[in-house]
N, C-alpha and C positions, 0 to 999 in steps of 0.2 A: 716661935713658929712651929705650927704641927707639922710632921713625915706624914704622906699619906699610906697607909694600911691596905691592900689588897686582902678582899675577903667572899665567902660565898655562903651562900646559904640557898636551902632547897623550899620553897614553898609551892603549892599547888601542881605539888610533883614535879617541878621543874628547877634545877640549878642556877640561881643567877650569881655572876659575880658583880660586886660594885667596890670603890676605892673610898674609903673612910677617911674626914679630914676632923680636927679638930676637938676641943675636950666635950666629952660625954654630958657635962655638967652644964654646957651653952646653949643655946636655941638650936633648935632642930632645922635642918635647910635640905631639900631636895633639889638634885639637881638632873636634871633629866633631857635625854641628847635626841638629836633628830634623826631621822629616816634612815638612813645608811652609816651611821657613825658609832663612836662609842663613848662609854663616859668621861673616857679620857680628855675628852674635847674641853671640859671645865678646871682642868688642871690651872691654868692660871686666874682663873673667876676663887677656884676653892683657895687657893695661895694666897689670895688678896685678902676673901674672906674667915678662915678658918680661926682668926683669934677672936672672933665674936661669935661664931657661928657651929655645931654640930654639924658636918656636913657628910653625904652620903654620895655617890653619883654612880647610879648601876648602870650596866650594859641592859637592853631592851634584849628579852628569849629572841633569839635568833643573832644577835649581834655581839661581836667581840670575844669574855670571855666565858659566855652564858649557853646555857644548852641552847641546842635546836630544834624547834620544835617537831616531835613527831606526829604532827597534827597540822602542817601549814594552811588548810583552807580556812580551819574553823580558829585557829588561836594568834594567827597573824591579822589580828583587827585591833580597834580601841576597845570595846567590850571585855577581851579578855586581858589585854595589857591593861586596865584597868580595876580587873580582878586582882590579876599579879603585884600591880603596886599598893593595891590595900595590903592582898597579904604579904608582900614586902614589910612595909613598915608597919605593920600587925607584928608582923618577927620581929622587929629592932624595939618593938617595946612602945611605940612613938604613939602619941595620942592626939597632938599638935603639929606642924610645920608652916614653914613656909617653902615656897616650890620655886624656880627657877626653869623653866622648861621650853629648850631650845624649837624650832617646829612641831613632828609627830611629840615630843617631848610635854610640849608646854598642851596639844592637840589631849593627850591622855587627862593630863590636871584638868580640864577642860570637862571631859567623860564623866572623868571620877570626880570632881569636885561638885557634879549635878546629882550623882549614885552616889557610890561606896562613901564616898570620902568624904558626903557633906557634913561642911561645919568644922572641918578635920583644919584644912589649910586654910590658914590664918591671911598669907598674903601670895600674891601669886603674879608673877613675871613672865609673860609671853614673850619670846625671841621669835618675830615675824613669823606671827601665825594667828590667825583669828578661827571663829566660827563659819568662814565661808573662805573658798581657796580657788584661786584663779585653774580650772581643767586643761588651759594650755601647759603651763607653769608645771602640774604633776604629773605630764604627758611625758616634759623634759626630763624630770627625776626620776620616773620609772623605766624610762629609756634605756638609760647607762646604767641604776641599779639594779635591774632585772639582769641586762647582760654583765659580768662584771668582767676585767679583762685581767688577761694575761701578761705576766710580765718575769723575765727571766732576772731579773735585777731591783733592787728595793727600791735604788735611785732612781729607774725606771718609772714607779709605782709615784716617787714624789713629783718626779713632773707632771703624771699625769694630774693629782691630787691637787698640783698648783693651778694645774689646769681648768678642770670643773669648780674647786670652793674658790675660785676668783672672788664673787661676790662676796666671800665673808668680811674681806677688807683685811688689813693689814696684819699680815703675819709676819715675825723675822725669820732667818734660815734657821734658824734652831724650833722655831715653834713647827715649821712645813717639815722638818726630818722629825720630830716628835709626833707630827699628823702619822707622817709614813711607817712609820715605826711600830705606835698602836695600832696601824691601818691595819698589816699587813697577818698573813695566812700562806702558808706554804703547799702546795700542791703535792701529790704526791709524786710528781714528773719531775718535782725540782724547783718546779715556777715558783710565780710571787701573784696571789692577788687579792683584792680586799677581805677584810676579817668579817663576813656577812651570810648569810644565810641566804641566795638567790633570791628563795620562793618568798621571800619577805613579799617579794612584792603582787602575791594573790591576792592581798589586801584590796588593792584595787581592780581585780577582777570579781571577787565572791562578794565583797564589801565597798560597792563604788557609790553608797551615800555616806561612808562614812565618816565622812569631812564635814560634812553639813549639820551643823551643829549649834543655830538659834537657839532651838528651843534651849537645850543644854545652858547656854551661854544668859541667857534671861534668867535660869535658877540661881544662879554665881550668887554666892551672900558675900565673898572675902574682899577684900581691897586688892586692885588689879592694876598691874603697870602694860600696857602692850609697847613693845619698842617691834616698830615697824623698820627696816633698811629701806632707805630713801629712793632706791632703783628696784625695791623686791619686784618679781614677776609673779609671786604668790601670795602676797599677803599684800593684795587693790589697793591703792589709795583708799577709793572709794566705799569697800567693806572695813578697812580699819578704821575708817572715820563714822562710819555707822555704828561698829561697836561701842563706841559710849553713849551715843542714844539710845542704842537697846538694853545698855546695864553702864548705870551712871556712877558705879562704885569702878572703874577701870578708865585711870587715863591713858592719853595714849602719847610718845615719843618717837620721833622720825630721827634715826640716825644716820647722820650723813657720810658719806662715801664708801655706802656696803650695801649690797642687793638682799639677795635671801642667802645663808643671816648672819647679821653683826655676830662674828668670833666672841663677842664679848673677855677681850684681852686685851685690851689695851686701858692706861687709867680714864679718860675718859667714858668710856664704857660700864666699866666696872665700879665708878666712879656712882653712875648714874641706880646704878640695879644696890649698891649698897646705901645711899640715901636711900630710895624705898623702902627699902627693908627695915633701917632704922625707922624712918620717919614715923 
């Protein structure tokens, strides 16, 4: 079983770090986290997988332990996070993969697998996220991740965290204090609050079509698993059930008792996204 490696690299003049799992010599696997998170999120996804798989899982410019952008209007979209993760894995050497990508996450493979990346990712796993996204649902998300709060205490910080990723379904106490833990960012007052860059969320002010992504989605040449959370409030029934009539290479999976999105940590879960991969 691989240790995972903490490492950084600068591309497109920008610092990203990402968490290395696995020997150099096994298939290449991207793994890539949602909207307000960090790559830390896949620590038990990559643990499961890391004896079959090369794995990588960066922090998104602006999240965790990655620069910030000094540019939020223009480089807090998918067009540029999708520049970023060509030349990501342009730097690691990679000329294949397969993706793994949680919402915004799986949203970029999405971007880049129509541009940069075609032909690049081999197979690709959306975590309850399609090419169309419920406007209530991202009203919620940018809500709380726009303001981020304040907390005098780290414990603090995990109640809250228990609080909003409700949906992802089951976490143990050790997984919710590992949420908090990579969550957190220290104030200069003293405080405690999430490890994020606010203006992330300009995205949705300067770039508010940038979720809408048929056309994109119709280019997809790779083999595609969508796992839908059975209660998501962003990823419709009714859009993820269209997604395989509008690109018939992507089935689709509803996982039961997780909104927006399955943790993908538990073995059933994890279970499901590694038969794909092999398969």
């Amino acid at each position: 079983m691989s240790s995972p490696v903490s490492k950084y690299v600068t591309v497109l003049d920008r610092e990203l770090h990402y968490v290395e799992w696995g020997d150099p010599a096994k298939r290449k696997l991207v793994l890539w986290h949602g909207l307000a998170r960090t790559g830390r999120d896949f620590d038990d996804l990559a643990e499961a997988l890391c004896g079959d798989w090369h794995i990588v899982a960066p922090d998104t410019i602006g999240r965790g332990l990655s620069q910030w952008s000094p540019a939020p209007q223009t480089e807090y979209c998918l067009d540029f996070y999708g520049k970023l993760a060509t030349a990501f894995v342009d730097a690691l050497g990679w000329q294949e993969f397969d993706w793994v990508g949680t919402s915004m996450g799986g949203a970029i493979a999405l971007r880049a697998g129509a541009g940069p990346l075609a032909g690049r990712v081999q197979k690709l796993v959306l975590n309850d996220i399609g090419p169309e996204l419920n406007p209530a649902a991202i009203e919620r998300i940018r809500s709380y991740a726009g303001k981020p709060p304040r907390f005098d205490r780290v414990s603090e910080l995990e109640a809250y965290l228990r609080q909003i990723y409700l949906p992802y379904g089951h976490l143990s106490d050790a997984q919710w204090r590992r949420m908090a833990e990579t969550s957190a960012r220290r104030l200069p007052d003293g405080g405690i609050t999430t490890h994020y860059d606010p203006n992330m969320v300009m995205q949705f002010i300067h770039h508010p079509q940038d979720y809408d992504q048929w056309d994109e989605w119709r280019k997809l040449t790779c083999a595609m698993l969508c796992l839908r959370g059975e209660n998501s409030d962003l990823l419709l029934r009714e859009a993820a059930e269209r997604m395989p009539r509008e690109n018939a290479r992507c089935r689709l999976i509803e996982i039961a008792g997780c909104g927006h999105a399955p943790a993908l940590n538990v073995p059933e879960q994890i279970g499901i996204v590694r038969d794909f991969l092999l398969g």
